[in-house]
Structures are given as C-alpha cells and as structure tokens.
C-alpha positions as CSV (number, residue, x, y, z in Angstrom):
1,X,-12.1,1.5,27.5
2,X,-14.9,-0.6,25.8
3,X,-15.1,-4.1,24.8
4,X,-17.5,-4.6,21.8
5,X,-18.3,-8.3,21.8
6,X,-20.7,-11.3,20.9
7,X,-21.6,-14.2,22.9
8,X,-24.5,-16.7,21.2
9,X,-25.5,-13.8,18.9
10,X,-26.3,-11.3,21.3
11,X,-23.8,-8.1,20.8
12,X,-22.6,-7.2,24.5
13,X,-20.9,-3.8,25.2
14,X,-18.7,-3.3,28.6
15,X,-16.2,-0.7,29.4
16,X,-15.2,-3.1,32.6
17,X,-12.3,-4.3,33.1
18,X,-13.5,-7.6,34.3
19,X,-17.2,-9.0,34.4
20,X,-18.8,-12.7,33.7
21,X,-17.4,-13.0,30.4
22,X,-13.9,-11.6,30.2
23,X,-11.1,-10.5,32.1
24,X,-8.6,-7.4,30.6
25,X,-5.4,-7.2,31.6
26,X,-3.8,-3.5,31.4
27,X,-0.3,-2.3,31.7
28,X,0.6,1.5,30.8
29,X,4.4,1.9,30.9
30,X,6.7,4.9,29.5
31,X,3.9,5.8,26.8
32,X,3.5,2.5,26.0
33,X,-0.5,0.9,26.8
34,X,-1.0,-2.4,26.3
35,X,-4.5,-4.6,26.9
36,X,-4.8,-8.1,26.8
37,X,-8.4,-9.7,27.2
38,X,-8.8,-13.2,28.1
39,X,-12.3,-15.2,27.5
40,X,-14.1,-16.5,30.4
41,X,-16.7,-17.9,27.8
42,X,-16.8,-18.5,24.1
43,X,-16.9,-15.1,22.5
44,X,-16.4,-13.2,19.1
45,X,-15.3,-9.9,19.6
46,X,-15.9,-6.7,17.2
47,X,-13.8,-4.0,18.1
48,X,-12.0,-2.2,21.1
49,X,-12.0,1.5,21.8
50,X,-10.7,3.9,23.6
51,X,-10.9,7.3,23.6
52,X,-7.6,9.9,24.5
53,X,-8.9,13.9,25.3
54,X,-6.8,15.9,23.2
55,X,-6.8,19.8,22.3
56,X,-6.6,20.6,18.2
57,X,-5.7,23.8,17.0
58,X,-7.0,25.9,14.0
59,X,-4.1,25.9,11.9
60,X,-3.1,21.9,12.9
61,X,-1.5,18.9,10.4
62,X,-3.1,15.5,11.0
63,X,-1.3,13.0,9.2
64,X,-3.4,9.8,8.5
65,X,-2.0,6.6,7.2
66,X,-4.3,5.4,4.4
67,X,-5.2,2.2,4.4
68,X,-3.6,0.5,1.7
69,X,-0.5,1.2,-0.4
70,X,-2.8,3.4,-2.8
71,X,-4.8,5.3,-0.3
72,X,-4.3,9.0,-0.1
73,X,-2.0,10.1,2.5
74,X,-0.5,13.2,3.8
75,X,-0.4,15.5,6.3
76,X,-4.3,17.1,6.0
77,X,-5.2,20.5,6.8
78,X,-8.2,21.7,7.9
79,X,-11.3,21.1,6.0
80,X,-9.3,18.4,3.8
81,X,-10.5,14.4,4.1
82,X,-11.2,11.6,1.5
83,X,-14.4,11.0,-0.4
84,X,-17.6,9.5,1.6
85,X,-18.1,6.2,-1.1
86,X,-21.7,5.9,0.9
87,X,-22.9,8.7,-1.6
88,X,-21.9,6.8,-4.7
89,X,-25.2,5.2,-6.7
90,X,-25.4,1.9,-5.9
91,X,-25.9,0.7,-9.7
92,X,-22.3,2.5,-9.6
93,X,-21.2,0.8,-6.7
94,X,-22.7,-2.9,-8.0
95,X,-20.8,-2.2,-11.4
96,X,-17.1,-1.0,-10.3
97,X,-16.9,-2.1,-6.5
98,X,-15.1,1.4,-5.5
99,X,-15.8,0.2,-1.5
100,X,-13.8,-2.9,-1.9
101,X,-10.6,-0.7,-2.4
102,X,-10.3,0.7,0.8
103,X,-11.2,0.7,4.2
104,X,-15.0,1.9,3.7
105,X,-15.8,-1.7,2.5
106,X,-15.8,-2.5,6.6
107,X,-16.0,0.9,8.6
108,X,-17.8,4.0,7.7
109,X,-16.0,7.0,7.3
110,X,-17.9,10.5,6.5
111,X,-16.9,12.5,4.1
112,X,-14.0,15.1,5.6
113,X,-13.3,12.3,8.4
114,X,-9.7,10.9,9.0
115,X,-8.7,7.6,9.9
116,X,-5.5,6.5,10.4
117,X,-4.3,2.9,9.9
118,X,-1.5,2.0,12.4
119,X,0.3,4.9,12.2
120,X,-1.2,8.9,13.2
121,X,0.0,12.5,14.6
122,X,-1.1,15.9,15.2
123,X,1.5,18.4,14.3
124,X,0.8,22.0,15.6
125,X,1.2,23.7,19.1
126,X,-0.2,20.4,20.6
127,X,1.7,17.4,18.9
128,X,0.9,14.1,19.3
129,X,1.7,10.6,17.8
130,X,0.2,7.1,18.1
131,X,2.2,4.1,16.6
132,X,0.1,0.4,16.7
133,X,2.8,-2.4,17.6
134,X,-0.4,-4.8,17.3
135,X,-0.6,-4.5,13.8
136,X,0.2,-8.3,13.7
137,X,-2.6,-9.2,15.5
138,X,-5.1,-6.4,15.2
139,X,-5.5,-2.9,12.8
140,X,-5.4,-0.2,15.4
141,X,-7.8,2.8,13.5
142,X,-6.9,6.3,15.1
143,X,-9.4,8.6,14.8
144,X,-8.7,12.4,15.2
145,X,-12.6,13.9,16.1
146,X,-11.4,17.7,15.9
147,X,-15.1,19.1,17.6
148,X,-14.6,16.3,20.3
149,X,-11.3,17.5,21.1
150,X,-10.1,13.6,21.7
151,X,-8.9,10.9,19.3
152,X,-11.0,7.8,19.6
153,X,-9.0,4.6,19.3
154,X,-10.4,1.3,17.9
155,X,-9.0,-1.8,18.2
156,X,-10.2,-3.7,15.3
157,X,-11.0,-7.0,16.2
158,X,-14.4,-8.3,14.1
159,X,-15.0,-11.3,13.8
160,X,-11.5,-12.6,16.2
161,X,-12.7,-15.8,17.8
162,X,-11.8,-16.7,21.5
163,X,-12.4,-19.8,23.3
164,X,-13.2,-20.0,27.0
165,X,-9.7,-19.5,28.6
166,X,-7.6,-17.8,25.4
167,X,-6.2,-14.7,25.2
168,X,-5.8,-12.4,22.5
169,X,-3.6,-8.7,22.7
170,X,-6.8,-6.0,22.2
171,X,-4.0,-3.4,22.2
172,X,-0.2,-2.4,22.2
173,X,0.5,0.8,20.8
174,X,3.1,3.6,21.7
175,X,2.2,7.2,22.2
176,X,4.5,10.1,22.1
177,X,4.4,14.1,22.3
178,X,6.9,14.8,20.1
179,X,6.4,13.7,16.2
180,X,9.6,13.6,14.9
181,X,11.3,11.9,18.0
182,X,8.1,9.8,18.4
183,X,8.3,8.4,13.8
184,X,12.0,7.6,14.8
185,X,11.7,5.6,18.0
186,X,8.7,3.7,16.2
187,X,10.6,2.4,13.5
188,X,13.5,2.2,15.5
189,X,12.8,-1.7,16.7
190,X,12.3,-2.8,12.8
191,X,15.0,-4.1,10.5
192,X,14.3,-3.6,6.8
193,X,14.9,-7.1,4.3
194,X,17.3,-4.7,2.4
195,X,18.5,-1.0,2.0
196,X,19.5,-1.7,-1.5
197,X,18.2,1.0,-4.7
198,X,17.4,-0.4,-7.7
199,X,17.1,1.7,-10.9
200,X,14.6,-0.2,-13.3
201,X,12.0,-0.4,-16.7
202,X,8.6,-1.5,-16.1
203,X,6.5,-2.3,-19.0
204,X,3.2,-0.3,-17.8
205,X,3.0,3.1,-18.0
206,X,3.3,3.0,-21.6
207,X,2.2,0.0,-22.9
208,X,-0.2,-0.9,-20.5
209,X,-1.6,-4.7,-21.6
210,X,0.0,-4.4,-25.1
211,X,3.3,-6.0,-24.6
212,X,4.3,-8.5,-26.4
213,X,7.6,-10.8,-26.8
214,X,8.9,-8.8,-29.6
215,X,8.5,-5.4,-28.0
216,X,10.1,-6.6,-24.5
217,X,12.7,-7.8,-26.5
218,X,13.6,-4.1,-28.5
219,X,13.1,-2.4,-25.2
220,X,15.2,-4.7,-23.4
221,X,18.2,-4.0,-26.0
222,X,17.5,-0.6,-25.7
223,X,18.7,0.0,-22.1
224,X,22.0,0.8,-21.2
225,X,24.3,-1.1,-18.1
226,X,22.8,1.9,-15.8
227,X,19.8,-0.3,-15.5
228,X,19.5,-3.4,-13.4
229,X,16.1,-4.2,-13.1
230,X,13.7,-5.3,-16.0
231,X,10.1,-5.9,-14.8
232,X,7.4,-7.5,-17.1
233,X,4.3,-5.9,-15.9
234,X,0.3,-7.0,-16.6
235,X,-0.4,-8.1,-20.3
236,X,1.6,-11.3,-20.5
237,X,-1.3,-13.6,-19.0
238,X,-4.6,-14.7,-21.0
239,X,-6.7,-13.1,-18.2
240,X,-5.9,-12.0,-14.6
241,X,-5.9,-15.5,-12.4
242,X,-5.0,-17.5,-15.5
243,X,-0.9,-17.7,-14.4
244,X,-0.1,-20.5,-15.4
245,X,-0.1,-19.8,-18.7
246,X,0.9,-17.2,-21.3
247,X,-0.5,-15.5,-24.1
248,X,0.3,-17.0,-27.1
249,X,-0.2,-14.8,-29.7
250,X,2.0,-11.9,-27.5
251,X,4.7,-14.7,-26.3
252,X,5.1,-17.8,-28.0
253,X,7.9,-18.9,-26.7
254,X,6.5,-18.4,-23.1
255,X,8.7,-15.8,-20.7
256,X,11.7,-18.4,-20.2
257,X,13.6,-16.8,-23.6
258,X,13.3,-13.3,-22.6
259,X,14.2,-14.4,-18.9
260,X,17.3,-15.5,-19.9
261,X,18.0,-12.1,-22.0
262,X,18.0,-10.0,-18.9
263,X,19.9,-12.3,-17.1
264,X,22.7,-12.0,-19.7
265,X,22.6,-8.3,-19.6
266,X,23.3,-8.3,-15.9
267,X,19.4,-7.2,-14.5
268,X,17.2,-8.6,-12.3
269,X,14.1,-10.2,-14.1
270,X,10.9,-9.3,-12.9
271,X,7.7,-9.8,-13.0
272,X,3.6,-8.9,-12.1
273,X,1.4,-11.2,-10.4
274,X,-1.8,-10.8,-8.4
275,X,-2.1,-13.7,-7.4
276,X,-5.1,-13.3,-4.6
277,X,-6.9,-12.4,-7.7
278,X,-9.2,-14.1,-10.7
279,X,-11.1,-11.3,-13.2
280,X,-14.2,-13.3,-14.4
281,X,-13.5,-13.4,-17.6
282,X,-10.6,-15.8,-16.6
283,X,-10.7,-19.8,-16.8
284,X,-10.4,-20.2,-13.2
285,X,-12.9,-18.2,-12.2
286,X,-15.2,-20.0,-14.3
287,X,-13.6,-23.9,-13.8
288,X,-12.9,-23.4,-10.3
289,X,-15.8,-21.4,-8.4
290,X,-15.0,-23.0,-4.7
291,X,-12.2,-21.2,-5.0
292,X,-13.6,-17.9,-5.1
293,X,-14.2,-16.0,-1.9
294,X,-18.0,-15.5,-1.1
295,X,-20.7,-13.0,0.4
296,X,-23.4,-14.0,2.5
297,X,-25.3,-14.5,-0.3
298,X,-23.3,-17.2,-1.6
299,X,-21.8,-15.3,-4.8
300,X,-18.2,-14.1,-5.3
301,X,-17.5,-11.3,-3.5
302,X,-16.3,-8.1,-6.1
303,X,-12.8,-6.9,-4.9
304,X,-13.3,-4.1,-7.9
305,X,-13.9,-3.3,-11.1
306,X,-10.7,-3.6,-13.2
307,X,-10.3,-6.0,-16.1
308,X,-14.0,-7.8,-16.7
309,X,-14.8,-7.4,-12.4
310,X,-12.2,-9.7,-10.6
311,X,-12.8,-11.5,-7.3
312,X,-10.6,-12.6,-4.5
313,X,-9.5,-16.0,-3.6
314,X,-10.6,-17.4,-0.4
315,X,-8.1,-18.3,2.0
316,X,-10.3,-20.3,3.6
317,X,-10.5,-23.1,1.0
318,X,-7.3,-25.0,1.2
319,X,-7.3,-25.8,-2.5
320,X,-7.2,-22.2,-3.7
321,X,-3.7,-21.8,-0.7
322,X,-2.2,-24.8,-2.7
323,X,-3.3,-22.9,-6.3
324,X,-1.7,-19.9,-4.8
325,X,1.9,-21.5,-3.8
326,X,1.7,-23.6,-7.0
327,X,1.9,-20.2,-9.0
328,X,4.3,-18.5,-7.3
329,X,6.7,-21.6,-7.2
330,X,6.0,-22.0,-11.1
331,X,7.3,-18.0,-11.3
332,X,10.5,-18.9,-9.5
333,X,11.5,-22.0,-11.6
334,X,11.1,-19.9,-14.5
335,X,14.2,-17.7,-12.7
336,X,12.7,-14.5,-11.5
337,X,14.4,-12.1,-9.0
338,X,11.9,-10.1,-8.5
339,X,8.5,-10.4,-7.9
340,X,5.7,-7.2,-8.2
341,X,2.6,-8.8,-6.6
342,X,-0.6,-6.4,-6.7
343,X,-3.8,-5.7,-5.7
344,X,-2.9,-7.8,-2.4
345,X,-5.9,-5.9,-0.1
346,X,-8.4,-8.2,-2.2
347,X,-7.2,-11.1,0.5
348,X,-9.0,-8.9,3.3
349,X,-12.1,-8.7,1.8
350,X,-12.9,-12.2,3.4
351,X,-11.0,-12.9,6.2
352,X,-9.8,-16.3,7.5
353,X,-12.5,-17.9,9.8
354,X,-12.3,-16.6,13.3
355,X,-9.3,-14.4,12.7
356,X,-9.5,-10.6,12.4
357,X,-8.5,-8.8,9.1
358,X,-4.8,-8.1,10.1
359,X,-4.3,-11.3,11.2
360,X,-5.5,-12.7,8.0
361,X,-3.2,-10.5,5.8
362,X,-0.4,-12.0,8.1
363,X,-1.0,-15.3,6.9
364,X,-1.6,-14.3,3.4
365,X,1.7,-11.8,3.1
366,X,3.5,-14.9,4.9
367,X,2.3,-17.3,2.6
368,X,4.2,-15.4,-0.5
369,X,7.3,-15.1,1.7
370,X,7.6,-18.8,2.2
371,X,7.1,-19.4,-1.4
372,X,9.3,-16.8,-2.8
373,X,11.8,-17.3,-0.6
374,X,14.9,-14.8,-0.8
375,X,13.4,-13.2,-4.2
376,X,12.9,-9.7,-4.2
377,X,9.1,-8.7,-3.4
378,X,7.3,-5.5,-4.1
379,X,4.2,-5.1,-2.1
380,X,1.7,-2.8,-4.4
381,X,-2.1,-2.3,-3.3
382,X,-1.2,-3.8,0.4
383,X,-1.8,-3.2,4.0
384,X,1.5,-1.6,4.6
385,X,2.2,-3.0,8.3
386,X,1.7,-6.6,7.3
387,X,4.4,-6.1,5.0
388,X,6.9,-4.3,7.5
389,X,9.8,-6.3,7.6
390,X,8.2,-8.9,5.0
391,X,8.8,-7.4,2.0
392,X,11.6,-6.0,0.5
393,X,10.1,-2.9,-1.5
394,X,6.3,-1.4,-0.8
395,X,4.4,0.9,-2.7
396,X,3.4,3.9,-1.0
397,X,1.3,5.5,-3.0
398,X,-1.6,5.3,-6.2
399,X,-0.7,4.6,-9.6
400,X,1.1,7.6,-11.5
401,X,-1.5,9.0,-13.8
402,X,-0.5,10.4,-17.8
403,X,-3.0,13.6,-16.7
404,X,-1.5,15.1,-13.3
405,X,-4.6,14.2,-11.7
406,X,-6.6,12.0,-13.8
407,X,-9.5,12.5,-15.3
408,X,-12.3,14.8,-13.0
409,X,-15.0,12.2,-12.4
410,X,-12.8,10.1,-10.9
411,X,-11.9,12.5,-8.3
412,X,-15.4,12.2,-6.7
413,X,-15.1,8.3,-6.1
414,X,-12.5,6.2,-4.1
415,X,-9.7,7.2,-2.3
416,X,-7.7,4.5,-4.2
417,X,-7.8,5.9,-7.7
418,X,-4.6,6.6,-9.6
419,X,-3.6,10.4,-9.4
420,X,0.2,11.5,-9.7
421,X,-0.9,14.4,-7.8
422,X,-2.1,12.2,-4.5
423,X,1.2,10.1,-4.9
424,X,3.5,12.6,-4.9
425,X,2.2,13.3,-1.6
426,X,2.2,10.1,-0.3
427,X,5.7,9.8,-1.7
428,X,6.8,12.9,0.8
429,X,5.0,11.9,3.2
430,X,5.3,7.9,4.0
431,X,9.0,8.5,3.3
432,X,9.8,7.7,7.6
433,X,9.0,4.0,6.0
434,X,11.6,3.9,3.7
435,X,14.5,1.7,4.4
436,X,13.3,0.8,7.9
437,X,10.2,-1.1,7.9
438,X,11.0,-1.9,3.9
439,X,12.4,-0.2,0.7
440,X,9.4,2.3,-0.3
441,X,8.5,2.7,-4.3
442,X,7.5,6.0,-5.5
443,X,6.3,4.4,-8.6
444,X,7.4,5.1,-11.9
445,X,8.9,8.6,-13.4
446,X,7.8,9.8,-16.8
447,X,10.0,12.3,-19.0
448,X,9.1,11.2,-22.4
449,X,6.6,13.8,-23.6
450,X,4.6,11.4,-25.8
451,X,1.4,9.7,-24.4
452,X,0.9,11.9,-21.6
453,X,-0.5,15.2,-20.7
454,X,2.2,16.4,-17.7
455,X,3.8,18.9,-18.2
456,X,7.7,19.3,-18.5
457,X,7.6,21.1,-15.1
458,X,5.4,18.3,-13.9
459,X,7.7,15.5,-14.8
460,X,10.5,17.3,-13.4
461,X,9.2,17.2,-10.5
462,X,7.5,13.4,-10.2
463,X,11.8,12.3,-11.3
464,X,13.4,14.4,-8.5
465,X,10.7,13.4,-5.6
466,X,10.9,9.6,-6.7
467,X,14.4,9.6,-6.5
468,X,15.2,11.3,-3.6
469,X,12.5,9.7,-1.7
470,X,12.2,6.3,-3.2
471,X,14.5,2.9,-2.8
472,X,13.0,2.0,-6.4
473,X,13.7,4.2,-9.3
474,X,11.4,2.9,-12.1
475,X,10.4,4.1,-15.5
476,X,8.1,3.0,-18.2
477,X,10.0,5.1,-21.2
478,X,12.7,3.9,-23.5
479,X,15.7,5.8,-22.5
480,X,17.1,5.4,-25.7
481,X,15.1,7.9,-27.7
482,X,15.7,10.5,-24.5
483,X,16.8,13.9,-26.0
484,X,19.8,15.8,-24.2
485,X,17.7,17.9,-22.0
486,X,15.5,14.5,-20.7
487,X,19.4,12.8,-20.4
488,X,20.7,15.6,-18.5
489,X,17.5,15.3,-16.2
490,X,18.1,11.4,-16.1
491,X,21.9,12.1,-14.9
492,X,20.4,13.8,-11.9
493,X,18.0,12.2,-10.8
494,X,20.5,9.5,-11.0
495,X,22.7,11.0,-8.9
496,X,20.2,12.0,-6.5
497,X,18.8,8.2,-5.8
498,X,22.9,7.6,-5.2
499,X,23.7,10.2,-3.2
500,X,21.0,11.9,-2.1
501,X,19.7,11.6,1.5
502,X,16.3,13.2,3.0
503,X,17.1,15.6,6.4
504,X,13.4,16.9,6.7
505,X,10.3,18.8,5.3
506,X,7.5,20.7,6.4
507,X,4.4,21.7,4.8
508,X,3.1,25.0,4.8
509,X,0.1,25.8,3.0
510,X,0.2,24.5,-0.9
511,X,3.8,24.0,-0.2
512,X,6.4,21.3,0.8
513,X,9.4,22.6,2.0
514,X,12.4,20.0,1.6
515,X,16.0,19.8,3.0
516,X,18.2,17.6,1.9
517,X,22.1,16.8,1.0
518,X,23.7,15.8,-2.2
519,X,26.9,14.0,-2.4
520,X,27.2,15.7,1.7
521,X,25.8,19.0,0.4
522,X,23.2,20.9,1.8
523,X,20.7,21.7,-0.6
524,X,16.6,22.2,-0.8
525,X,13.6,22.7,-2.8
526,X,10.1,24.0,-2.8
527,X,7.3,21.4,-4.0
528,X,4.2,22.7,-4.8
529,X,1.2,20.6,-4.0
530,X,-1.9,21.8,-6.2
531,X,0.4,22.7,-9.3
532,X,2.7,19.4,-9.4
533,X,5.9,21.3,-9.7
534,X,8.8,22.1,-8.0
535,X,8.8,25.9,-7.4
536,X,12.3,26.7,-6.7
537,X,15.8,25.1,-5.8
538,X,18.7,25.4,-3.9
C-alpha cells in the first residue's frame, strides 16, 4: 500500500507502514480491509492506493459506478469506456465546462478507462466485487487495469488535513468473490428513508422553462386521482440562484395558489431547486460575488455550461451556508412535500477547507437534510453514496432525451450528457440501489408522440423499464389527451410499478435479459441495448 502525502510543500510517497511521519494501522478480517493512518506531524494527504492482482478474461463484464447520478453506467464489455474530455478544445472546454460534470475535473481517466466510484465487479469466470464503506469519509476509486491483470485501488484523500496526533480512516471496503451474494451483503447494513412509489407529473420534458401559472394550473386539472405527485420543475425562477423570488410575468400570484391546488387534489407538491448553484446571469451572482466558489486565480469556478454558465457556491463562506438554509426553509413555508434538488456535484468542485471531496458532499447533502426536514428529497446530479440513506429518492441515471440518444456531437463530449439510451442502462443496472440505500428514479417516461423523435417501440420500452425498476414513476405528458393504445400502455406500466418485482438480469451481448414476477407471476423480457426496444416478452 502507498501513502501519497505533503508535509510543508514537499509531496512524500511511502508504501511503509510506519516511518517519521505517520503511523497505519491495518486490520483484514472476513474480506473486510480496513487502514487507519494517524499523523506523527502536520500533513495533507493526496490519495491512498493499493493495488489487488487479479486475472480478467476475454469475454468479462466490468461494472463501473459512474460518478454522479448522470454518469454512464453499466456493465462494460470489452473495448467499451467513457469519452477522454482531455481531447476536447479548450476554447470548448472554457465555454461549456464539460470537465466540471464528472470526475475528470480531478483525476484523469483515458479514453476506454473504467473507474468505479464506491461500488465495482468483474463478472466472468473470475468474479470479483469491491464495496467502499468509507464513502463517508473518503471516495474509494476502483480501477480495473485489464493488461495489468490487477485492480488498482485509490483512496481519495486530497487535500484531507491532519494534525500531529489525528487519525483519519484511509480505507474500509469489503471485497467478495461472488457478485450477486457480494451487491446483497453490501447493501444489506443500510436502511432506506422509505420504500414508498410515487406515480407523478413533472413539468420538464415538455415544457422545459416555459411554464407558467396558467399552464400548471390546466395541467394540474388534467390529471386524474391515479396521480399523487405534482412537481414544478426549472422555469419558475428569474434566473437559476435567484430563489427567492418568482417570475412575475409566468406567476403572479407567486407558487403559494397553485400549492394549495395540489394539496386539495390529494398530491404531493413539488418542487426544483439547485440550490449549490447561481448561473451568471442571475442577481446573486452579480450582488453577491463572495459567495461564489473560486479558482486559484481568484474567479468563479465554472461548474458547466447550462443556462448563461452557472457557478457553485462556496461552502466555505458561511454567508452563502446561511443563503443556502434560508432558501430551502423559504420552500418549506410555502408547503412543499417534495423537494427535486439538482445539479448537487457543483458542491465538490471546491471542497471544504482541509476536508476531502466526500467528506465535503457529507456536509453539504446533510445540510439540506436538516433544513428539509422530513420532506421528500430527490437527489438528481449527486454523488450517489453521500446520499445513501439521506435521501429518499436518487436519480440514477442522465436526463431522458426526445431523440433516443441525443443529438451526435454530443456523444463525443462528457459522460454526463442527457441520452435515454445511456439511462436505460443505468436504470438496469443501478437497480441493487433501489429501495435499500434510497428510492432510485428512472426519470421520466414519454408516450405522447408529439415533440419527440422515439419511436413507439422506444417509448414502450423507456415506460416498462422505469416502472419496473424505478420507486418514482414520472411523466412530463398530459394524460388526458392519451389515446386508448397509450392508456392501455399506462394501465400496465401501472400495474407493473404496483406489483411488479425485479428477480434478476444478465447481459449478453446487445441484450439484457430480464426476469421478473407480476402480481407473483413469473414473467421476462428481452431489452435491446443499441436499438432502445424491448425485443420480445413473456
């Protein structure tokens, strides 16, 4: 094992166990290995590896948890990886920030490289499965190197300071031989917030930032008692980190009327907030620049390029914590249930002085539990662990795209990009998550026909994977103009998010093989990856 380390800006490098500096403190126990370091001297430590020998086959399936919530992930065959962002022009990169996304913003990973965050196996003739129980503390990176024939673990700790005397955990992470047994026994020790489904209509995927009180309000009548869940989605705001106010050409009357309306029709109001974030177009961001979080060079760091270019809020500067907490408390004294906070890796992207990344997410994730109380949260663009057992619902995959796999320059760039084809796979494949380290949202299902370029067989099969492998069942279509083949599709999938319970699936080739029950029936069906649709069931 080595320590990577600083001590009065000279970078040290030691695979002993104790020398003048440090002492580590190892226990391996029923496939459990577990390091603790503790400072002789005032140190800032980088990272901790460790590196496992391990035989790969020709035909294996390394599954990689992405990063983030909208980070491609799957089980990858041979020859399949995520996009190298070091190639992008950098006029690009200035422009539309794809590095801040994901993980590349702090480690480099090559083209065709895998990295899994937290959670990694090898399924094949050799299986193998590494679960971090750290991920508190410290992101555990596992790295399959398939030419090494070993998987390098790294511990990362940058920029974690330790005074002479403290200890800090460098690792604590459970390996087992046997994937299946290995996924259950890891999420065995966690409780999720809630098992509850909820079936609901999100503004978004159809109206995007053109929502206004008028149209919530004809598309709130519209939806029948089936529904329970009515979520006001980006739009509302002037700009993105201007919350405390509303538009008031779209809403007038602020959201407090239209609260009230889907209270009385027996749903759950929600609503979207990022509230890490501040585009620059927004008033804070221009009236309140100390609260922005900063590069070396003294200007706001870019967390990406949506809206005018947004930036996150430093959670080093108490005055943007207390702008935080006043939001969200503002948001629950205007009576919502549920609360879709996004884009929540952009509190990473500086982290808290002298803590390492995860532990800065804990405070941050915590932070919005202890303001929101016992209201429903929905994680969305968020370092899944910190929000094990945190929040209620996670997304666990991109943002659904009207074209089945968006439009093709985008597929070049980051590994973050909306793409129904990549979520449908993350959907599958993050489904161990669901209902044990939180509720896991497939995102939204699309049967209408207008606005989007899926096909029928497409949509058919985005509805039936949400709902039987999803906790949140939510669609951006009005119901109410559905024509009798979408309804009878509707009744299903219905009846599949009730009933319907996941017993396994495997992937061979282009194809994802699925078993599962229906109201205590067996049944199954054939998803095909490249094509989007479901190719036969049972």
């Amino acid at each position: 094992m080595t320590i990577i380390y600083e001590i009065g800006g000279v970078l040290c490098n030691s695979d002993l166990q104790e020398n003048e500096d440090f002492l580590l403190t190892i226990k391996e126990e029923n496939g459990i290995f577990e390091a603790l370091i503790t400072a002789k001297r005032e140190m800032t430590l980088r990272y901790a590896e460790r590196s496992v020998p391990h035989k790969f086959g020709k035909k294996d399936l390394i599954f990689a948890n992405g990063y983030q919530s909208w980070t491609e992930t799957k089980e990858f065959a041979k020859g399949e990886g995520l996009n190298d962002l070091s190639k992008v022009p950098k006029f690009l990169e200035k422009k539309f920030a794809f590095l801040s996304y994901g993980s590349q913003y702090f480690v480099k990973q090559p083209k065709g490289t895998l990295i899994g965050f937290d959670l990694a196996y090898v399924r094949g003739e050799n299986e193998i499965l590494f679960g971090n129980r750290n991920y508190r503390a410290a992101y555990l990176l596992i790295r399959p190197e398939q030419k090494e024939n070993r998987i390098l673990l790294q511990s990362d700790l940058w920029g974690r300071h330790l005074a002479a005397g403290e200890s800090f955990p460098v690792f604590r992470y459970l390996t087992r031989q046997n994937v299946e047994e290995g996924l259950k026994e890891y999420f065995s020790t966690m409780t999720p917030r809630t098992t509850e489904k909820h079936f609901g209509y999100t503004s978004w995927y159809n109206h995007y930032q053109n929502i206004n009180e008028p149209l919530m309000n004809e598309v709130l009548n519209g939806l029948d008692n089936r529904f329970d869940l009515f979520q006001i989605d980006d739009g509302f705001e002037p700009f993105v980190g201007d919350w405390m106010q509303t538009d008031t050409k779209k809403f007038p009357n602020g959201l407090s009327p239209i609260v009230e309306k889907i209270h009385k029709k027996g749903m759950l109001a929600g609503i979207w907030l990022a509230p890490f974030a501040a585009e620059k177009a927004s008033a804070l961001y221009k009236e309140h620049p100390e609260y922005l979080a900063k590069g070396p060079d003294g200007k706001p760091i870019l967390a990406g390029g949506n809206w005018s270019g947004f930036s996150p809020l430093d959670l080093n500067c108490p005055q943007a914590v207390d702008h935080i907490r006043w939001v969200l408390r503002h948001y629950v004294e205007l009576g919502f249930d549920f609360f879709k906070l996004d884009f929540l890796y952009a509190a990473n992207l500086l982290p808290l002085n002298g803590k390492t990344r995860a532990e800065t997410a804990e405070f941050a994730y915590s932070l919005l539990r202890e303001e929101l109380g016992d209201r429903l949260i929905l994680g969305c663009g968020a370092t899944l662990s910190n929000g094990f057992e945190r929040f209620d619902y996670m997304r666990i995959g991109p943002d659904v795209s009207l074209k089945f796999d968006d439009v093709a320059y985008m597929r070049k760039f980051h590994p973050e990009r909306i793409s129904t084809k990549v979520t449908l796979c993350n959907t599958i494949f993050r489904s161990p998550m669901n209902r044990h380290a939180f509720g896991n949202d497939p995102d939204v299902f699309l049967l209408r026909e207008e606005g989007l370029s899926l096909s029928a067989d497409q949509r058919y099969a985005l509805s039936v994977i949400n709902a039987l492998f999803g906790s949140l069942l939510m669609t951006s279509d009005n119901p109410g103009i559905y024509n009798e083949e979408q309804n009878k599709i509707l009744s299903k999938i219905l009846e599949i998010s009730k009933t319907g319970e996941v017993d396994g699936y495997e992937r061979k080739g282009n194809q994802i093989h699925v078993r599962y029950t229906l109201g205590g029936a067996p049944r199954s069906l054939v998803y095909h990856i490249k094509k989007g649709v479901i190719l036969r069931e049972r």
